[in-house]
C-alpha positions in Angstrom: 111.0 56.3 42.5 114.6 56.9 41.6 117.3 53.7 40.5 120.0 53.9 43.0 121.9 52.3 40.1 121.9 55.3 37.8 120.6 58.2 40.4 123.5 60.5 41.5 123.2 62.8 44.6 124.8 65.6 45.5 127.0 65.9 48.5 127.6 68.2 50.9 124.8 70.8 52.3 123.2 70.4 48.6 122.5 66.9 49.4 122.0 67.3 53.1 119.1 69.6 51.6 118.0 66.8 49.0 117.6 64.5 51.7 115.9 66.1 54.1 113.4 67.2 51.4 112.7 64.1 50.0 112.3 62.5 53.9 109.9 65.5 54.6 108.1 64.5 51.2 108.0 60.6 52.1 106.3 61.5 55.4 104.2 63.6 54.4 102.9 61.5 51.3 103.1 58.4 53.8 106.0 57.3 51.3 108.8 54.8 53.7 110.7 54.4 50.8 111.0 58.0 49.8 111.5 59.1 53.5 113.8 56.5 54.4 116.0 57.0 50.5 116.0 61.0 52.1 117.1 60.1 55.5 120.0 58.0 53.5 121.0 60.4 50.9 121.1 63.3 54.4 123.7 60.7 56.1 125.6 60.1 52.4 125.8 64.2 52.5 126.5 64.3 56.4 129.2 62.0 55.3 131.1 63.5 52.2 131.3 66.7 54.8 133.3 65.2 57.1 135.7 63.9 55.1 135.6 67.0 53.0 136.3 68.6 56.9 139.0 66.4 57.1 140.3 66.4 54.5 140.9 69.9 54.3 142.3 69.5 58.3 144.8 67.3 56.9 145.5 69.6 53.9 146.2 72.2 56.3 148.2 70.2 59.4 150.7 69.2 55.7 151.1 72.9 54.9 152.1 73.3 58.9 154.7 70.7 58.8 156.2 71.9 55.4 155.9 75.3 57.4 158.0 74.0 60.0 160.2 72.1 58.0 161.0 75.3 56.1 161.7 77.0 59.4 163.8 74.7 60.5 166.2 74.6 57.6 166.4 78.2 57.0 167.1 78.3 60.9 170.0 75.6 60.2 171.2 77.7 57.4 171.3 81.0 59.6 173.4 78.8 62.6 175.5 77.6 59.8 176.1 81.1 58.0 176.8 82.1 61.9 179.6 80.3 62.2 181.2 80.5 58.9 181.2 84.6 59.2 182.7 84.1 62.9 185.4 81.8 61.6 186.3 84.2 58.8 186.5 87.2 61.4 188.6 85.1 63.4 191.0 84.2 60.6 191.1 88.1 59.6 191.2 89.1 63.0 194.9 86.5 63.0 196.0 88.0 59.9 195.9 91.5 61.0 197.3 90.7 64.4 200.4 89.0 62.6 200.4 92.1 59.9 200.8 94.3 62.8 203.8 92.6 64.4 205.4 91.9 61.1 204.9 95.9 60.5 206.4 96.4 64.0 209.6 93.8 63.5 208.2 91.5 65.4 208.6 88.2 64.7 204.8 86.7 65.2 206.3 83.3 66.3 208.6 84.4 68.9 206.1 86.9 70.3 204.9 85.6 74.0 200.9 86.2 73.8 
């Protein structure tokens, strides 16, 4: 039999495969302990893929909140570009108006609009 001190399994579908040979083997031979250590090392490997599942699920559902995240600055940034172009039209758009009057002698405070 193997020492479950110093025997390493794989995990995964490798040892999903391990255990369900050795189980099949135990049976067959009439073997409990080697059909019951394959049943084990089949739930070990049924184990280390969900967490390797979910890990990766949580690997991913990070990447989609830094996604977000991203898009939500550079969105931020755009708003705030936005509004700084628009105030700088708006302060050319004064200066040209008050060019024009002083170009047409009139004095920009005195003028009514």
């Amino acid at each position: 039999m193997t020492d479950p001190e110093t025997e390493t399994t794989a995990g995964g579908l490798a040892g999903k495969l391990a255990g369900k040979v050795k189980e099949a083997a135990g049976e067959l031979l009439g073997d409990d302990h080697l059909a019951r250590e394959g049943r084990l090392q089949e739930s070990a490997a049924d184990a280390d893929i969900r967490a390797r599942r979910e890990e990766a699920e949580a690997r991913t559902r990070a990447e989609e909140a830094r996604i977000a995240e991203d898009a939500a600055a550079t969105d931020e940034e755009r708003r705030r570009l936005k509004a700084e172009i628009a105030a700088e039209n708006a302060e050319q758009r004064i200066e040209h108006e008050r060019f024009t009057k002083e170009a047409e002698g009139v004095d920009p405070k005195e003028d009514p609009r």
